[in-house]
N, C-alpha and C positions, 0 to 999 in steps of 0.2 A: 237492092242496097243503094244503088247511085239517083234513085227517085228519092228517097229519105236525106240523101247528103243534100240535092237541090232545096230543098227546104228548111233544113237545121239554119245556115246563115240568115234569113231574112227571119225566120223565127226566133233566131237570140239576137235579133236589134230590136225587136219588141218591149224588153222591158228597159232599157237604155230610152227608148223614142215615151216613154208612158212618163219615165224618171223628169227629162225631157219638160216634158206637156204639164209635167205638176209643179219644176221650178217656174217656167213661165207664168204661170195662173195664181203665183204667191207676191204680194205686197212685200217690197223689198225695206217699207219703214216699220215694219211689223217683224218684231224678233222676240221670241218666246222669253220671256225674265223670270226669273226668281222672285225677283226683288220686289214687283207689285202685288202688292196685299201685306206688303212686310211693311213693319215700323221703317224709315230713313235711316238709313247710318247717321250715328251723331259723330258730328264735326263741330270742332273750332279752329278760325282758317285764318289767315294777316289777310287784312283788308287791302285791295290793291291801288286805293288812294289815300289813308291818312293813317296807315299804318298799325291801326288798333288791330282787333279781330271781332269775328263774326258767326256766332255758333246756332246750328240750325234749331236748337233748344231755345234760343232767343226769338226766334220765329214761331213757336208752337202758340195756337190759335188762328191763325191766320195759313191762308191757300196760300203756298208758294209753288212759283215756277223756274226750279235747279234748271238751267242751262249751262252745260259744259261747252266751252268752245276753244278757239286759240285763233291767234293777229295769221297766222301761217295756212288757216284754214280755210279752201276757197267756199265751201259750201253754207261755213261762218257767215262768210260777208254776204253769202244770198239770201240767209235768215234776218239777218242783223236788223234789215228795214221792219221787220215784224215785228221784232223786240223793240226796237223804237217807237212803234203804234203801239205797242202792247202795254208799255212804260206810260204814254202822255194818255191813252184811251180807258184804262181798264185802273180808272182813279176808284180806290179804296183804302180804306184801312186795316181792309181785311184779305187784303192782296199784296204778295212781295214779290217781284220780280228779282232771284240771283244770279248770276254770270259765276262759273268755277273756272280760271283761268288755267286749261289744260296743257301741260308740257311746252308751255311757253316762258317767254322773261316778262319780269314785271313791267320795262321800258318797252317793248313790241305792244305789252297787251293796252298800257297807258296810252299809246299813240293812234292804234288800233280804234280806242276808241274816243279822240279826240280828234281823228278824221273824219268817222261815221255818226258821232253824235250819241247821245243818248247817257243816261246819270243813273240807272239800277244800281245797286251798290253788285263788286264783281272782287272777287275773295282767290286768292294764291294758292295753289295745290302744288306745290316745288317737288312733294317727291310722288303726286300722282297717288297717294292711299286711300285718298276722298274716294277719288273715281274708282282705284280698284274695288272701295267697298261697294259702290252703286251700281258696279258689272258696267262700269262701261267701256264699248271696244274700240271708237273713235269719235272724231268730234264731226259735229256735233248732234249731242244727245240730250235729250229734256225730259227731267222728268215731273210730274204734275203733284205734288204732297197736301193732301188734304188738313185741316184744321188740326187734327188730331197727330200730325205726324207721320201717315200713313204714304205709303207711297203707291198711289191712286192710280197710276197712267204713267207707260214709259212711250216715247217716241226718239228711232232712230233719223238723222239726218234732219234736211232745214226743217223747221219749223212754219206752217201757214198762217194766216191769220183765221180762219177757220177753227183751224184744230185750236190753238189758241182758245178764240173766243167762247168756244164750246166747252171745253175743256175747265176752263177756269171759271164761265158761269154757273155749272151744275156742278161745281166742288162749291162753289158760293154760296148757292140754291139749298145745297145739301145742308149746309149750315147754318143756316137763316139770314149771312149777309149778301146783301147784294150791290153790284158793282155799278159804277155810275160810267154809262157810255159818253167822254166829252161830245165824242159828236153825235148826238143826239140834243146837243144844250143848245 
């Protein structure tokens, strides 16, 4: 019996150390959604500089890329320089760049982005309904909506220019428009 006990312990940390070894080996910007392959929540949101609004229904034709972020967000500001390249590089008419100003104030998010630069139009979610319909669970989160509305690709945390570029060229591709790289001109 006391030969059996010596091995019970190291044999139930086995599926603990397996548990383990399978979080480790999982991409932490990769989180299962609902929401891709589904139509976008439709919104209409106050614009966060001239006051009108801005409804994702106004956008249908055209790739857009929903970015939720907030001025309080530090992994925001390490994206932000890519949404800046993504804004002056990825010139189309068949490409929208949005910002959804997450659990912030409209004066943080204005400042926010009058330090860091860059003119995407960026839309007010005051009581956060946008986001709860988009499933999202912190900032910030992008999601990728093809022409049709569809919401094609979700990515948790910053954003690359890679994922970006990839991502927006073959929702393009898929559509027949294609995006003009300034620096390539």
């Amino acid at each position: 019996m006391r030969n059996h006990l010596r091995w019970l312990l190291p044999l139930s940390a086995v599926p603990v150390l397996l548990l383990l070894a399978y979080g480790l080996t999982r991409d932490t910007f990769v989180l299962p959604s609902a929401i891709v392959g589904t139509e976008a929540p439709a919104f209409e949101l106050e614009s966060m500089d001239d006051g009108g609004t801005l409804s994702l229904e106004e956008l249908r034709g055209k790739v857009v890329l929903v970015n939720f972020w907030a001025s309080w967000c530090i992994p925001c500001r390490a994206e932000h320089g890519v949404l800046v390249r993504a804004s002056e590089e990825l010139v189309s008419d068949d490409f929208v760049l949005l910002g959804i100003v997450y659990q912030d104030t409209p004066d943080n998010a204005r400042s926010f982005m009058r330090r860091l630069g860059g003119d995407w139009p960026s839309v007010l979610d005051p009581s956060s309904r946008t986001a709860m319909d988009f499933g999202v669970y912190g900032v910030p989160e992008s999601f990728f909506v093809d022409r049709d509305g569809m919401v094609a690709f979700k990515h948790v945390g910053p954003l690359n220019w890679e994922i970006v570029r990839t991502k927006v060229d073959s929702l393009l591709s898929a559509g027949g428009g294609r995006m003009t790289d300034a620096s390539s001109r």
